[in-house]
Predicted model as a PDB file, atoms N, CA, C, CB and O in Angstrom, pLDDT in the B-factor column:
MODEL        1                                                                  
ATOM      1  N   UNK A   1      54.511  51.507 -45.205  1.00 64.00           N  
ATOM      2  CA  UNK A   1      54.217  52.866 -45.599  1.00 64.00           C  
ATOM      3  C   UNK A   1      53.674  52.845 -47.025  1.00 64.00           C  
ATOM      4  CB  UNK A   1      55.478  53.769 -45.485  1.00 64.00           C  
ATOM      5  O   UNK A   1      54.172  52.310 -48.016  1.00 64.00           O  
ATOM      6  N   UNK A   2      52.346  53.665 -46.890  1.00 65.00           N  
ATOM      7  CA  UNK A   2      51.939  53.508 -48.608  1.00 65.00           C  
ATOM      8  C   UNK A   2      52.376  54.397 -49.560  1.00 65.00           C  
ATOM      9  CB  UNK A   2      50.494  53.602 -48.897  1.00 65.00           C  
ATOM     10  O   UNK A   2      52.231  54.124 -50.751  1.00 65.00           O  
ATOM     11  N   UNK A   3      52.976  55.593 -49.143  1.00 73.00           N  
ATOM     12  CA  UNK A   3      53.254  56.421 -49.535  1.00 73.00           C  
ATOM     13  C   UNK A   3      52.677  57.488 -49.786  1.00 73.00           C  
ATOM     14  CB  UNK A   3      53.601  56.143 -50.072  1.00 73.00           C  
ATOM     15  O   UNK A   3      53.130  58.412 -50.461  1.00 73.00           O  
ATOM     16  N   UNK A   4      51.569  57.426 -49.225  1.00 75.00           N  
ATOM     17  CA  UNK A   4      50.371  58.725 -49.664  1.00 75.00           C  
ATOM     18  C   UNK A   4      50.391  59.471 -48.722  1.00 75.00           C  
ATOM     19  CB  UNK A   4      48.775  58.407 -49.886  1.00 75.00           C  
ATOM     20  O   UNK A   4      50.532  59.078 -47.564  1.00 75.00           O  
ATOM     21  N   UNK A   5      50.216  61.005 -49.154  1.00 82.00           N  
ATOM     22  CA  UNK A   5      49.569  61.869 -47.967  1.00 82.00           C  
ATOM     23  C   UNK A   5      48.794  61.966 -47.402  1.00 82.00           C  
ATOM     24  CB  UNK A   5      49.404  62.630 -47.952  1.00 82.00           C  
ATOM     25  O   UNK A   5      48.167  60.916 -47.538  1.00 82.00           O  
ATOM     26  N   UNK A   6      48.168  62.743 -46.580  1.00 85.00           N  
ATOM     27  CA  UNK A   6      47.216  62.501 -45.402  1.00 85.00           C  
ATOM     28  C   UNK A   6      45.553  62.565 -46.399  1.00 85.00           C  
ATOM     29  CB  UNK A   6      47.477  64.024 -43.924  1.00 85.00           C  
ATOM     30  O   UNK A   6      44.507  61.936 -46.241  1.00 85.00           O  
ATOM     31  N   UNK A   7      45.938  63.570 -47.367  1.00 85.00           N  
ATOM     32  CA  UNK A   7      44.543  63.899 -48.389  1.00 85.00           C  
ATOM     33  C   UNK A   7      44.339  62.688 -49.068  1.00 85.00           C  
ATOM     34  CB  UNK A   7      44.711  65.171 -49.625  1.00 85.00           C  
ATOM     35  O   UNK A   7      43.232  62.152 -49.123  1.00 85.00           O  
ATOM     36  N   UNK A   8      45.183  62.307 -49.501  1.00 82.00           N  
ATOM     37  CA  UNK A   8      45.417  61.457 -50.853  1.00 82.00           C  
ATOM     38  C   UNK A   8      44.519  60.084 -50.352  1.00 82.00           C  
ATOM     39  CB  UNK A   8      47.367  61.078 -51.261  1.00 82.00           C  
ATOM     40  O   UNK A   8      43.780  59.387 -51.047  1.00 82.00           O  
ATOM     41  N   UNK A   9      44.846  59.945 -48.901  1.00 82.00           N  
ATOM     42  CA  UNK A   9      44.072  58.481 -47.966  1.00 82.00           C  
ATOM     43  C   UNK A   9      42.761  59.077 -48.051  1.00 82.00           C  
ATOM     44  CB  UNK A   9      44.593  58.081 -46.001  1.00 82.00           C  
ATOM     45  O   UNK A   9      41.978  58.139 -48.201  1.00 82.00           O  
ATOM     46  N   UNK A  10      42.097  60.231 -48.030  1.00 83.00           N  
ATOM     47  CA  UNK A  10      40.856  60.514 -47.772  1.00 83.00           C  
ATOM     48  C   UNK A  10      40.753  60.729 -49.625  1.00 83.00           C  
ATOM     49  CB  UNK A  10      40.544  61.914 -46.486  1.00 83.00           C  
ATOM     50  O   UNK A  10      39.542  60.606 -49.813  1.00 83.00           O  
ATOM     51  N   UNK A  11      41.088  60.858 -50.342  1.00 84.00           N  
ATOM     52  CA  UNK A  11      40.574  61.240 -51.513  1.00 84.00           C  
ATOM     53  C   UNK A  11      40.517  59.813 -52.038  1.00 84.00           C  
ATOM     54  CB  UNK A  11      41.403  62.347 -52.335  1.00 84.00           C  
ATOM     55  O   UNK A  11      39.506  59.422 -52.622  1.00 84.00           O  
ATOM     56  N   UNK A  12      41.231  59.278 -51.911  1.00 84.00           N  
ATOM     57  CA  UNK A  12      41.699  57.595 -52.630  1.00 84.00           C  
ATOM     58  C   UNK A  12      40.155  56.926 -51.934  1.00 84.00           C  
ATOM     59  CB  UNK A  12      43.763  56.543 -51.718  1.00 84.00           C  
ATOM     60  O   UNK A  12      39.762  56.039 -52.691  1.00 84.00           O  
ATOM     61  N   UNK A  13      39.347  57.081 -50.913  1.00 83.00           N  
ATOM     62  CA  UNK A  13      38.509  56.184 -50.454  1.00 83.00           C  
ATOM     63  C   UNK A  13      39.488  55.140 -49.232  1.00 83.00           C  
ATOM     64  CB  UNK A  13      37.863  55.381 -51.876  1.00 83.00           C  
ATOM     65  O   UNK A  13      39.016  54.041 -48.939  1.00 83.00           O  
ATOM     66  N   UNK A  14      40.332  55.422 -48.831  1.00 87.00           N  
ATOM     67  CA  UNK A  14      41.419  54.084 -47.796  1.00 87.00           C  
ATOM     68  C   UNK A  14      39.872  53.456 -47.373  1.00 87.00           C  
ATOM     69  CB  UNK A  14      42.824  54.865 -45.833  1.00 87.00           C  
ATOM     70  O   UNK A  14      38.732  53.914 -47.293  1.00 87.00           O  
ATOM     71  N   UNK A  15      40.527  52.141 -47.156  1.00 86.00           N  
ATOM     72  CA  UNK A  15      39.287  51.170 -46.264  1.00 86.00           C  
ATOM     73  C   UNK A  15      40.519  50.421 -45.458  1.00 86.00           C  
ATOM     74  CB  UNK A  15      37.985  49.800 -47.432  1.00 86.00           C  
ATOM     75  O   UNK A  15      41.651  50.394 -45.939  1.00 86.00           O  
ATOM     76  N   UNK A  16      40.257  49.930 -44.427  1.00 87.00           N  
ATOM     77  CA  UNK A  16      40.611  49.104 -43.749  1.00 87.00           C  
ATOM     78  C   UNK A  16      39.758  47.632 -43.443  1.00 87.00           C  
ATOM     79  CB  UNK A  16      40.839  49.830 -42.815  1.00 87.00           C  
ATOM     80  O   UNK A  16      38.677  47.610 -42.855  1.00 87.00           O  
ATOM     81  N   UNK A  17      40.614  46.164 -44.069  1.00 87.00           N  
ATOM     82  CA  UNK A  17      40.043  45.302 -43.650  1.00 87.00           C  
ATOM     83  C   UNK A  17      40.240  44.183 -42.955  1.00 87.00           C  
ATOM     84  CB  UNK A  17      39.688  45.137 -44.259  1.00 87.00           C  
ATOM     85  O   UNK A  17      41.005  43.481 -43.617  1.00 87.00           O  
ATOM     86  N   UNK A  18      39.892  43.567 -41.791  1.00 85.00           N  
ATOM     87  CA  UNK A  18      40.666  42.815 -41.281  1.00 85.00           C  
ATOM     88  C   UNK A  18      39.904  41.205 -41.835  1.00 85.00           C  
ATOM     89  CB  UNK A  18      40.795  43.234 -39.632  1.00 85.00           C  
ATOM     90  O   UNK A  18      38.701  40.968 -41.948  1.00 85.00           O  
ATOM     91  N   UNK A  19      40.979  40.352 -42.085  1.00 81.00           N  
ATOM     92  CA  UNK A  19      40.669  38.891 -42.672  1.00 81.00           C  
ATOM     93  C   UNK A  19      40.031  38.166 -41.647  1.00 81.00           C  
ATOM     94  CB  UNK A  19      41.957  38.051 -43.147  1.00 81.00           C  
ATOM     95  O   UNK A  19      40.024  37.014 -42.080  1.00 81.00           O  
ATOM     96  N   UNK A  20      39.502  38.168 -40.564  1.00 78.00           N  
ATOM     97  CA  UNK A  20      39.031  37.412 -39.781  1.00 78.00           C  
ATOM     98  C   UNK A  20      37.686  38.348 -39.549  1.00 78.00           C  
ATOM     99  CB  UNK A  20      40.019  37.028 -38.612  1.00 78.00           C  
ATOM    100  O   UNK A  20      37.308  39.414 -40.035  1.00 78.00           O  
ATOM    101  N   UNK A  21      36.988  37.151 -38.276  1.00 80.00           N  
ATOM    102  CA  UNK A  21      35.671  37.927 -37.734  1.00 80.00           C  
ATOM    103  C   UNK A  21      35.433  39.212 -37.355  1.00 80.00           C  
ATOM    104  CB  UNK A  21      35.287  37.459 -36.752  1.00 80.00           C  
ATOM    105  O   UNK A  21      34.491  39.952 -37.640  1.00 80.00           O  
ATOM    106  N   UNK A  22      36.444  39.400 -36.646  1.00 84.00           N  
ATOM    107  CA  UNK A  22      36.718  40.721 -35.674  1.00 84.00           C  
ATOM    108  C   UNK A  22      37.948  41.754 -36.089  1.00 84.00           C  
ATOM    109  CB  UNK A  22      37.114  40.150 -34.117  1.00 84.00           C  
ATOM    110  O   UNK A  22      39.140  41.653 -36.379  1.00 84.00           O  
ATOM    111  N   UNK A  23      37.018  42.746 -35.955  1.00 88.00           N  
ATOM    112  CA  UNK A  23      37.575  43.727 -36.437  1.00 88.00           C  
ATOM    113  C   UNK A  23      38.584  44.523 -35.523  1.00 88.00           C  
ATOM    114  CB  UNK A  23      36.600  44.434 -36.887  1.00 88.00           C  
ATOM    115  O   UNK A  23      37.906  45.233 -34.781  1.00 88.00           O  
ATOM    116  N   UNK A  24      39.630  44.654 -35.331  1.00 89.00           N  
ATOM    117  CA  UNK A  24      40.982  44.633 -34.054  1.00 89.00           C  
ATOM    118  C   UNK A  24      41.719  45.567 -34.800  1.00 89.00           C  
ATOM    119  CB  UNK A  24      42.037  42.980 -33.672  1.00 89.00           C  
ATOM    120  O   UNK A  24      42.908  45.519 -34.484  1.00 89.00           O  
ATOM    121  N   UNK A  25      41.353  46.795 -36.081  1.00 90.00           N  
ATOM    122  CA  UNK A  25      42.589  47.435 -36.211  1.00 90.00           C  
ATOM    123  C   UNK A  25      41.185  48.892 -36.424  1.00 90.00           C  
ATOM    124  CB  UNK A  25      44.019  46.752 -37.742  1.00 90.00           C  
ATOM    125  O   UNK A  25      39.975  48.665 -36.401  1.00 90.00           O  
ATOM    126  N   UNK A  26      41.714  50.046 -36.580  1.00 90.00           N  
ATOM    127  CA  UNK A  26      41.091  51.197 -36.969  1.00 90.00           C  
ATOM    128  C   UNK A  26      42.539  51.974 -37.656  1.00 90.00           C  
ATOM    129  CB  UNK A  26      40.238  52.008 -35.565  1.00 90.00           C  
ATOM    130  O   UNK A  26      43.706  52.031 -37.270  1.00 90.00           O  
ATOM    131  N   UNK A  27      41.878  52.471 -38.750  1.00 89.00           N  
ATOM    132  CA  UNK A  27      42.773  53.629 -39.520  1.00 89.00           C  
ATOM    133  C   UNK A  27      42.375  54.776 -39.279  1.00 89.00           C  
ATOM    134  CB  UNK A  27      42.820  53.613 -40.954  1.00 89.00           C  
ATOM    135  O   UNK A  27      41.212  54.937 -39.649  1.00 89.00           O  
ATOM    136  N   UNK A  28      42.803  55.590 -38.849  1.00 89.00           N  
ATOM    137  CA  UNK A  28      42.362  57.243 -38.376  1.00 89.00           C  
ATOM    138  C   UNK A  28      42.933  58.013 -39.701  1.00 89.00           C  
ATOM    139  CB  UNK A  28      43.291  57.950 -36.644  1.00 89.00           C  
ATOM    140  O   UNK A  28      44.121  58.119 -40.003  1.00 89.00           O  
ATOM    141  N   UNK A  29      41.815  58.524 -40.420  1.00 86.00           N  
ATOM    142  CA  UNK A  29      41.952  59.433 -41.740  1.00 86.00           C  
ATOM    143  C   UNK A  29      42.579  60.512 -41.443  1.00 86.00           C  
ATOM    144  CB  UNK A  29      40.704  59.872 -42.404  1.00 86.00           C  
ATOM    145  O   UNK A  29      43.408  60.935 -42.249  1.00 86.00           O  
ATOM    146  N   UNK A  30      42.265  61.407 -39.879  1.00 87.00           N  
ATOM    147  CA  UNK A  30      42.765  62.362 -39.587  1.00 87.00           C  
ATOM    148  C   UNK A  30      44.468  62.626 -39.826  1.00 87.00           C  
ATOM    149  CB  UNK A  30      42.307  62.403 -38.420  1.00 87.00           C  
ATOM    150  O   UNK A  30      45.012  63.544 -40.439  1.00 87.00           O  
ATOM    151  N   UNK A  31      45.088  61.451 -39.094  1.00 87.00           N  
ATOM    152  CA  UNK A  31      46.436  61.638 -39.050  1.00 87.00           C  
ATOM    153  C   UNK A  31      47.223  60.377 -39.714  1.00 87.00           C  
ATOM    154  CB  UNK A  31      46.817  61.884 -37.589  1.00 87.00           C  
ATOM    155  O   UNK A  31      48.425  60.161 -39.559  1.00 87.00           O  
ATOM    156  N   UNK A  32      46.570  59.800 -40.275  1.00 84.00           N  
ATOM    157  CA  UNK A  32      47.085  58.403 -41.023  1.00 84.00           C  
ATOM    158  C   UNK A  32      47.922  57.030 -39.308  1.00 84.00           C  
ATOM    159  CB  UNK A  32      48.920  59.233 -42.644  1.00 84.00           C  
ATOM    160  O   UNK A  32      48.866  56.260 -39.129  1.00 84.00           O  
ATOM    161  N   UNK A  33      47.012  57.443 -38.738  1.00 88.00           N  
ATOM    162  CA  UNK A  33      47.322  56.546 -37.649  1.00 88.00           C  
ATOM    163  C   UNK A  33      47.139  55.321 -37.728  1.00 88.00           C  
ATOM    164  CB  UNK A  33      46.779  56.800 -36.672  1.00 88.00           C  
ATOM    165  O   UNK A  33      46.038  55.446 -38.264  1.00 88.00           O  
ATOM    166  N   UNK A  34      47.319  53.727 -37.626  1.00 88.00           N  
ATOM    167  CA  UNK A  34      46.708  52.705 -37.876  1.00 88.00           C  
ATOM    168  C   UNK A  34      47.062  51.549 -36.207  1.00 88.00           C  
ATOM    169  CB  UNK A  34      47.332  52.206 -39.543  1.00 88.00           C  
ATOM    170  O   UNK A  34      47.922  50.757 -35.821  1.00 88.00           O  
ATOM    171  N   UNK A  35      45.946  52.066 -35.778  1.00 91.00           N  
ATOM    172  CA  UNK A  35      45.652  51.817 -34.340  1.00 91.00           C  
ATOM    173  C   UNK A  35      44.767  50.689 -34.339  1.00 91.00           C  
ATOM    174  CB  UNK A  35      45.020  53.026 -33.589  1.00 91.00           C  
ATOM    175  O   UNK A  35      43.955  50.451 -35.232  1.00 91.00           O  
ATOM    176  N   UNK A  36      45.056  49.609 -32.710  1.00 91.00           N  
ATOM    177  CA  UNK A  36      44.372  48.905 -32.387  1.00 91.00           C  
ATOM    178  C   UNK A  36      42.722  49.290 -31.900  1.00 91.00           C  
ATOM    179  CB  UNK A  36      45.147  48.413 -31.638  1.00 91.00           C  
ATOM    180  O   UNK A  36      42.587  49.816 -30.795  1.00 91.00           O  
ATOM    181  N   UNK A  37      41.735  49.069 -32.578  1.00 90.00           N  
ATOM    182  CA  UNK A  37      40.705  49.379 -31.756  1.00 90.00           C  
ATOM    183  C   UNK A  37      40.310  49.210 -30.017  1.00 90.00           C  
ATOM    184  CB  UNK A  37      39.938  48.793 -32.403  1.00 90.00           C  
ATOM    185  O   UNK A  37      39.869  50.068 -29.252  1.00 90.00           O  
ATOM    186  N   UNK A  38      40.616  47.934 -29.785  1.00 88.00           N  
ATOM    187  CA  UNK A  38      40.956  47.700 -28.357  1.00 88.00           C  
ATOM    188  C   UNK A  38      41.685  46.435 -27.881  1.00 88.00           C  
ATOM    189  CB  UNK A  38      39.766  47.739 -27.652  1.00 88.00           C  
ATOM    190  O   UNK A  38      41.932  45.452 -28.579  1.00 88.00           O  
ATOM    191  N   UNK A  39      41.979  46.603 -26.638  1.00 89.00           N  
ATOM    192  CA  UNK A  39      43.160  45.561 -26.282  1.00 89.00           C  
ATOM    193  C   UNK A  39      42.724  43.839 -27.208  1.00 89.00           C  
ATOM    194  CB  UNK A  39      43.147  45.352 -24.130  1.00 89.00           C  
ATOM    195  O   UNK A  39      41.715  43.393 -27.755  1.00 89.00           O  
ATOM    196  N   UNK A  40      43.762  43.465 -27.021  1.00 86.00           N  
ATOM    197  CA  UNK A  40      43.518  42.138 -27.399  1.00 86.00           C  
ATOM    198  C   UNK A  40      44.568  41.048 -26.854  1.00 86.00           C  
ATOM    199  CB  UNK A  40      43.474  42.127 -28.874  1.00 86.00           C  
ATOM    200  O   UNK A  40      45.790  40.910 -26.811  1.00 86.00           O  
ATOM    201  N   UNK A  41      43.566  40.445 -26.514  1.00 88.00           N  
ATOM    202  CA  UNK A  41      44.253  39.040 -25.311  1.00 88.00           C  
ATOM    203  C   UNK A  41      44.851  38.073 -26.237  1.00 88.00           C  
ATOM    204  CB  UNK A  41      42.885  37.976 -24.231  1.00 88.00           C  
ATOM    205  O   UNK A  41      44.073  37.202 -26.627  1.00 88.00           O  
ATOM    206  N   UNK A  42      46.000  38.025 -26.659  1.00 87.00           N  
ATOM    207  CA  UNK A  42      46.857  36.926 -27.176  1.00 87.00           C  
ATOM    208  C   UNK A  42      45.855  35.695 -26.955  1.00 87.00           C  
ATOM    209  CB  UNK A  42      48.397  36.776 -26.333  1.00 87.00           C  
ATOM    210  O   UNK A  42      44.976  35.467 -27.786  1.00 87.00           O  
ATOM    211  N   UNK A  43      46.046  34.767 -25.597  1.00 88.00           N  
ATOM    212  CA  UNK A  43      45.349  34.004 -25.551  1.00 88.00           C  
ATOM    213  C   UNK A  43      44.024  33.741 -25.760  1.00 88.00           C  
ATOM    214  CB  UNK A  43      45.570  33.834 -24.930  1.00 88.00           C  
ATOM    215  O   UNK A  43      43.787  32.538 -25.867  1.00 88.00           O  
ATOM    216  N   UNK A  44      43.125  34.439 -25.850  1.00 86.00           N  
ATOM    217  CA  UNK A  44      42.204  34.120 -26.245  1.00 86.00           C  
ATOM    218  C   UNK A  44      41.544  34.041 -27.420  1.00 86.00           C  
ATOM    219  CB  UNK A  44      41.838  34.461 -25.753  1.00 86.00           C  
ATOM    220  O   UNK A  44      40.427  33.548 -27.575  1.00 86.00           O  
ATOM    221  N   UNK A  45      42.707  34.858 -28.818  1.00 85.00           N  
ATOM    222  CA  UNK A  45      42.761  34.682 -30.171  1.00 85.00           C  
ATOM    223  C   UNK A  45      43.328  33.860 -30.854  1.00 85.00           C  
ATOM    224  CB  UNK A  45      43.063  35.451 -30.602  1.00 85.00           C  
ATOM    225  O   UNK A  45      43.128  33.690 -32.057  1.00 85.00           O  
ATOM    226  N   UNK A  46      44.332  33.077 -29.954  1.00 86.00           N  
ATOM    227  CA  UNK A  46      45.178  32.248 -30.622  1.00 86.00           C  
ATOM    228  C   UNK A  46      45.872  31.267 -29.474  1.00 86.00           C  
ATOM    229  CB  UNK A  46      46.220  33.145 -31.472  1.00 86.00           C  
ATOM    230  O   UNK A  46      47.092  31.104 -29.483  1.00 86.00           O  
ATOM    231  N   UNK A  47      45.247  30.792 -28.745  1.00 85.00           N  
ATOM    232  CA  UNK A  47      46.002  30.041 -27.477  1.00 85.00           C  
ATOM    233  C   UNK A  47      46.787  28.719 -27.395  1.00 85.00           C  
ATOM    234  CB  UNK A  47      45.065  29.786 -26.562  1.00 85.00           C  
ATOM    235  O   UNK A  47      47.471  28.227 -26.498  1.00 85.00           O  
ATOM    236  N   UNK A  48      46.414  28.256 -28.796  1.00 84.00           N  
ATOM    237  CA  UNK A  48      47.037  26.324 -29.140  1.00 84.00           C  
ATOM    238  C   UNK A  48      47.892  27.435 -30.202  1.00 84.00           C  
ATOM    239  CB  UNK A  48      45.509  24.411 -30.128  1.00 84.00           C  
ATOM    240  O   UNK A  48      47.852  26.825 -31.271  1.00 84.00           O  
ATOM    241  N   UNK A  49      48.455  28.418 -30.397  1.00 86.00           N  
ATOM    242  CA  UNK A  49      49.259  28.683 -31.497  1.00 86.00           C  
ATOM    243  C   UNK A  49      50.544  29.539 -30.875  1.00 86.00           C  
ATOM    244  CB  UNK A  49      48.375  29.485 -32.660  1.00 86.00           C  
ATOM    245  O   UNK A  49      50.479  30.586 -30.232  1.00 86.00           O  
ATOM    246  N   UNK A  50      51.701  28.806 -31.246  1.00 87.00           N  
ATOM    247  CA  UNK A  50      52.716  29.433 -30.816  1.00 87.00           C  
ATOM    248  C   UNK A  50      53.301  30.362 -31.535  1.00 87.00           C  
ATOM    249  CB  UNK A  50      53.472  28.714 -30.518  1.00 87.00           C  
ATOM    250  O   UNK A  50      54.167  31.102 -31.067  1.00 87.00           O  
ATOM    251  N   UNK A  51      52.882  30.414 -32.752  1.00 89.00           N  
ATOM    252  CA  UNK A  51      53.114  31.926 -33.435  1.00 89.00           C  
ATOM    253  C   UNK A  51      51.664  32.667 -33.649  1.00 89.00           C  
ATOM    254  CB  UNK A  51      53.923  31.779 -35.085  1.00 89.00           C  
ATOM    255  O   UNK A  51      50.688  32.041 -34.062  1.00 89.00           O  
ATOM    256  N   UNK A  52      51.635  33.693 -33.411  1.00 87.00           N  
ATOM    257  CA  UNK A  52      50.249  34.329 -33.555  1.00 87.00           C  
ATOM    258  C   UNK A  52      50.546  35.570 -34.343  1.00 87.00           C  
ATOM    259  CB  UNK A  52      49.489  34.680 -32.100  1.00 87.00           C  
ATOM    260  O   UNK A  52      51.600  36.199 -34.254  1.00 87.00           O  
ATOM    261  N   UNK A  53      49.271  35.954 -35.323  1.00 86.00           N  
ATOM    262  CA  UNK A  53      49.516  37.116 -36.269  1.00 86.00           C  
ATOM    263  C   UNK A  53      47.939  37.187 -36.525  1.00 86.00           C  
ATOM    264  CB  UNK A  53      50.642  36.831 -37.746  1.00 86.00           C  
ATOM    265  O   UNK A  53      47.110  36.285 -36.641  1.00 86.00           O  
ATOM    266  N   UNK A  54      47.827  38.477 -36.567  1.00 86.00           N  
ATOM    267  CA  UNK A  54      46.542  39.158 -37.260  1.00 86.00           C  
ATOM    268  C   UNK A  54      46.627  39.920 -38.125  1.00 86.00           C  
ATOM    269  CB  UNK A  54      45.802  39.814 -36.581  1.00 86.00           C  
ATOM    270  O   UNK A  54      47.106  41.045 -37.982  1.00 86.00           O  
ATOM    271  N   UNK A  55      46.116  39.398 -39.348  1.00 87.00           N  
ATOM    272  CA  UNK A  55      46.305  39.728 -40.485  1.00 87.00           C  
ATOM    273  C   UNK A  55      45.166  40.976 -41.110  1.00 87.00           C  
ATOM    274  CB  UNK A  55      46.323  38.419 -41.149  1.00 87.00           C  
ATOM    275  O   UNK A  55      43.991  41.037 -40.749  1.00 87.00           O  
ATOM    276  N   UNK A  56      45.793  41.892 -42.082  1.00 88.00           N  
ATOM    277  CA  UNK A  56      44.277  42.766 -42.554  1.00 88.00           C  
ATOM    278  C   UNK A  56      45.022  43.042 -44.049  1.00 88.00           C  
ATOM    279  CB  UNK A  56      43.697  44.639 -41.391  1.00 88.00           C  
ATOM    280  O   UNK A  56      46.126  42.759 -44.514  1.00 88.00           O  
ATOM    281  N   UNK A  57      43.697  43.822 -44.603  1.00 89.00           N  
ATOM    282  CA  UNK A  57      43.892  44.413 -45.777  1.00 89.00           C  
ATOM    283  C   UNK A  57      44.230  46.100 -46.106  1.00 89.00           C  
ATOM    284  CB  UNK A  57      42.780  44.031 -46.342  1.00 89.00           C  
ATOM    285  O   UNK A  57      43.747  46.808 -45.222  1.00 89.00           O  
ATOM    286  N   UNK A  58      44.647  46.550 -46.728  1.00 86.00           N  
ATOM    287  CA  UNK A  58      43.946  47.991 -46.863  1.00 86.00           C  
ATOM    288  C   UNK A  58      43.791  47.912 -48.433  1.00 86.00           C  
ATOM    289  CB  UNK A  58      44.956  49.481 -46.253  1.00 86.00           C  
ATOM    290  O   UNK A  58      44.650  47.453 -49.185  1.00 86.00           O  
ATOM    291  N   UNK A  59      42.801  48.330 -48.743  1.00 86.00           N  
ATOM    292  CA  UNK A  59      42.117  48.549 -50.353  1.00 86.00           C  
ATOM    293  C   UNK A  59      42.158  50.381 -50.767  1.00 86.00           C  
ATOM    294  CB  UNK A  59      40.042  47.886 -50.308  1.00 86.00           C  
ATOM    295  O   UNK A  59      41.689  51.368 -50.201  1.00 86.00           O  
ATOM    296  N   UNK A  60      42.730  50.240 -51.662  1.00 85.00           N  
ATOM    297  CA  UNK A  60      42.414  51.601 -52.192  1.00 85.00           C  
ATOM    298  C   UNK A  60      41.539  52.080 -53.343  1.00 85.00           C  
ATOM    299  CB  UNK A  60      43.473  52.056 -52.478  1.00 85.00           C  
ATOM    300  O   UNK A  60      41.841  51.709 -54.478  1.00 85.00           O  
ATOM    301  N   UNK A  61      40.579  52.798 -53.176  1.00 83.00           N  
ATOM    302  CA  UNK A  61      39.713  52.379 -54.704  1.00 83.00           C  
ATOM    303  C   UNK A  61      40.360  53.386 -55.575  1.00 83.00           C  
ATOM    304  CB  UNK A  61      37.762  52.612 -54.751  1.00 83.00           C  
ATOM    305  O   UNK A  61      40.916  52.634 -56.376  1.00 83.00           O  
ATOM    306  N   UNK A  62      40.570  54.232 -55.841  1.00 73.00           N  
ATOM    307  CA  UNK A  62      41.323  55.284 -56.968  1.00 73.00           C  
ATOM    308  C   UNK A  62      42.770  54.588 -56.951  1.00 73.00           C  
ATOM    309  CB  UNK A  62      41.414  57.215 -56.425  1.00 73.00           C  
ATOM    310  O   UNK A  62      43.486  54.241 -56.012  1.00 73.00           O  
ATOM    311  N   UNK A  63      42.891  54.533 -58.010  1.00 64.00           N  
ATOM    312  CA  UNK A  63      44.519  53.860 -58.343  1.00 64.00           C  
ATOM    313  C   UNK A  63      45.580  55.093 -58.464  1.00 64.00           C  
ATOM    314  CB  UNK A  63      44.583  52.903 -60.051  1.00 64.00           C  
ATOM    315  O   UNK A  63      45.202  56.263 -58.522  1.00 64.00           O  
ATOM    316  N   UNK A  64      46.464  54.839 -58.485  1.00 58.00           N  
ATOM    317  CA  UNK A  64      47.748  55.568 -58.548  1.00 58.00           C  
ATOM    318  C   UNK A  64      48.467  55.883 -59.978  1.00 58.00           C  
ATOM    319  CB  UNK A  64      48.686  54.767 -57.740  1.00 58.00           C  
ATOM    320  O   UNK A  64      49.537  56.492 -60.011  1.00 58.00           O  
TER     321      UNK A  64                                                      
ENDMDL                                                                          
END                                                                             
């Protein structure tokens, strides 16, 4: 939780970034939702890995 209100994400600039190729998360400004864009097949992102994690960023450009 970042602690901001729903304005504060749209006034701050929020970005969402994910550290790899593919982009697998969406932030919805509307309701501060932070949703998968679409399914994603374990195995086929990570299949020789027995722990799997997808990692992202969120950047805020106006500071606090």
């Amino acid at each position: 939780d970042l602690g901001l209100e729903l304005p504060a994400l749209r006034d701050r600039g929020v970005r969402l970034f994910d550290t790899g190729r593919t982009q697998f998360f969406f932030l919805d400004l509307h309701n501060g939702h932070l949703s998968m864009k679409e399914r994603v097949d374990r195995e086929e992102i990570c299949a020789a890995v027995a722990k799997c994690s997808l990692n992202f960023e969120i950047l805020v450009k106006n500071p606090m």
